[in-house]
Backbone as CSV, one residue per row, in Angstrom:
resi,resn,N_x,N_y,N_z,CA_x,CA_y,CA_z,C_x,C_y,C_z
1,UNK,23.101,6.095,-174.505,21.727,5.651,-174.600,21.039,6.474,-175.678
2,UNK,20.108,5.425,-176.624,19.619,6.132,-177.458,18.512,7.019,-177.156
3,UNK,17.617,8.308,-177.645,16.249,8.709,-177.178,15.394,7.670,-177.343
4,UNK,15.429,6.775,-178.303,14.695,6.192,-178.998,13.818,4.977,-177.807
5,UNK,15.295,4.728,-176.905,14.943,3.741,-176.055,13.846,4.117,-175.025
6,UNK,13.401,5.366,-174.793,12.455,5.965,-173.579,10.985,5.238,-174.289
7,UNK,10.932,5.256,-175.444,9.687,4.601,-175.718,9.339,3.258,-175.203
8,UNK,10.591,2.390,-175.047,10.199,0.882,-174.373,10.729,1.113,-173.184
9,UNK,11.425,2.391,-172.383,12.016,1.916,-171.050,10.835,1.875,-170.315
10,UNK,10.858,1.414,-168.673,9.939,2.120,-167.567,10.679,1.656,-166.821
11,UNK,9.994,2.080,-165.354,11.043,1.721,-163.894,11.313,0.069,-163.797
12,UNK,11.853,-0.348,-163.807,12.326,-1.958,-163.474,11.910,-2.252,-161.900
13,UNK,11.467,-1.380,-160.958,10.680,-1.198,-159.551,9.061,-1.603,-159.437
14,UNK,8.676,-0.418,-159.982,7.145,-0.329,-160.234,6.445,-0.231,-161.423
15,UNK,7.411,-0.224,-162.276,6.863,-0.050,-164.134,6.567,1.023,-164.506
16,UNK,6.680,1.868,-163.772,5.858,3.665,-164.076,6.813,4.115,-165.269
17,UNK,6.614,5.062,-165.791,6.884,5.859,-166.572,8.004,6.571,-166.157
18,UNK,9.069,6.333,-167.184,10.591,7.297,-166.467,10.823,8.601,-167.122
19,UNK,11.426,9.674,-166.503,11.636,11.136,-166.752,12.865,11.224,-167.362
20,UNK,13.650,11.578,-168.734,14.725,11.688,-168.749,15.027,13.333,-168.684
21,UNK,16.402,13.198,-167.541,17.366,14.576,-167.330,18.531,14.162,-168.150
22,UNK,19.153,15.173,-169.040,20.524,14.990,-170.046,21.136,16.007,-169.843
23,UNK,22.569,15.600,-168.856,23.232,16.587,-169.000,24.303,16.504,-169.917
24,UNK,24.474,15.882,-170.527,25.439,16.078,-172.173,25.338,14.639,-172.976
25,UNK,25.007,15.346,-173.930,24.515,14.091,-175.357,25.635,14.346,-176.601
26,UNK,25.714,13.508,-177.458,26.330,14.163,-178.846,25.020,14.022,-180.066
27,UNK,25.467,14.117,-181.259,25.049,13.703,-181.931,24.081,12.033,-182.292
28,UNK,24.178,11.418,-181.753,23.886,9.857,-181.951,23.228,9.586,-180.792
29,UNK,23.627,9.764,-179.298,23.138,9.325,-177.944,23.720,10.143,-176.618
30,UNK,22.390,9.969,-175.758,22.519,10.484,-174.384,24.115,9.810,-173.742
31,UNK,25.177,10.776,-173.222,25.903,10.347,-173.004,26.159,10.489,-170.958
32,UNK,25.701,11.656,-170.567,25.490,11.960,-169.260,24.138,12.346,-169.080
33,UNK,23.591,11.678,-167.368,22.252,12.523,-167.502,21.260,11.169,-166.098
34,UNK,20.045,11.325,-166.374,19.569,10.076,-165.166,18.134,9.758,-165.593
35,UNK,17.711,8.668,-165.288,16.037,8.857,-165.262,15.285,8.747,-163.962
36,UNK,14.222,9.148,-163.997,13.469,9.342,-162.961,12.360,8.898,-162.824
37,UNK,11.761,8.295,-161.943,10.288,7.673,-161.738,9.265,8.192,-160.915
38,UNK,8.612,9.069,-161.500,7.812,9.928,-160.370,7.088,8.541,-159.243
39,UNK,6.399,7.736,-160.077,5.062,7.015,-159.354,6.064,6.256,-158.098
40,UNK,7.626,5.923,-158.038,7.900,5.172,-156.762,9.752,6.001,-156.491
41,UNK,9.340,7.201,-156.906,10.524,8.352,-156.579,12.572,7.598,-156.824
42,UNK,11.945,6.849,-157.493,13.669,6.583,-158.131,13.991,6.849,-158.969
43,UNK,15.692,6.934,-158.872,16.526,7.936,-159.457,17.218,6.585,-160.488
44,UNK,17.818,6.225,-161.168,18.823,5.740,-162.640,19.694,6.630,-162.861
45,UNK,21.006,6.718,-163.147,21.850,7.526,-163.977,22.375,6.464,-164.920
46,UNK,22.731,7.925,-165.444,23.346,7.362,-166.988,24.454,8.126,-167.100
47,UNK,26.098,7.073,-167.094,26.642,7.353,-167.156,27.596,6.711,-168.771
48,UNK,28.253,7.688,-169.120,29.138,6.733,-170.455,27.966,6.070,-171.826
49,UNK,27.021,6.722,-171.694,25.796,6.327,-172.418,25.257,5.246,-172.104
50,UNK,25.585,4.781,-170.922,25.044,3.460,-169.822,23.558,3.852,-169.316
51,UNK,22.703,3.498,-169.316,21.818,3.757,-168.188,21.662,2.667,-167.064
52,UNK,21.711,2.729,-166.086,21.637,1.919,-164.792,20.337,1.661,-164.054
53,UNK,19.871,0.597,-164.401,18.586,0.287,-164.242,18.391,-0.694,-162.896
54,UNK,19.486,-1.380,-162.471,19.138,-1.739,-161.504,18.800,-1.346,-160.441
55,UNK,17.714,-1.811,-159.587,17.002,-1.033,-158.393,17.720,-0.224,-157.337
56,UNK,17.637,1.057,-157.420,18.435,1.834,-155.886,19.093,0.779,-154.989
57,UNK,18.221,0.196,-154.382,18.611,-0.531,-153.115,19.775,-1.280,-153.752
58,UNK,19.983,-1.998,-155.202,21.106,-2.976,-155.261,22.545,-2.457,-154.894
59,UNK,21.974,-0.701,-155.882,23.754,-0.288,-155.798,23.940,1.024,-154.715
60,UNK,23.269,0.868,-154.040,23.133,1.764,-152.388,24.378,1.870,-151.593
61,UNK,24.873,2.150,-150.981,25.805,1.751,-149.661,25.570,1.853,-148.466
């Protein structure tokens, strides 16, 4: 995932504003790491430079 993309992301939940955590990037893009939505407390990871946007509840168990 690029940085670039935080400017158009938000929560796909409540629309709020997402937090990015990176725990390893290269040169070009976020490659490990998650976003976060303070205003309705959900979590996204990003895995493989994926970010996973679909709602908690879809991919829950």
């Amino acid at each position: 995932m690029r940085r670039s993309l935080m400017d158009i992301l938000c929560c796909p939940v409540c629309k709020g504003d997402l937090t990015l955590a990176v725990e390893k990037e290269d040169e070009k893009e976020i490659l490990e790491g998650g976003l976060h939505c303070a205003a309705c407390n959900a979590d996204y990871p990003i895995h493989d430079g994926i970010p996973n946007l679909l709602p908690p509840a879809m991919y829950e168990h």
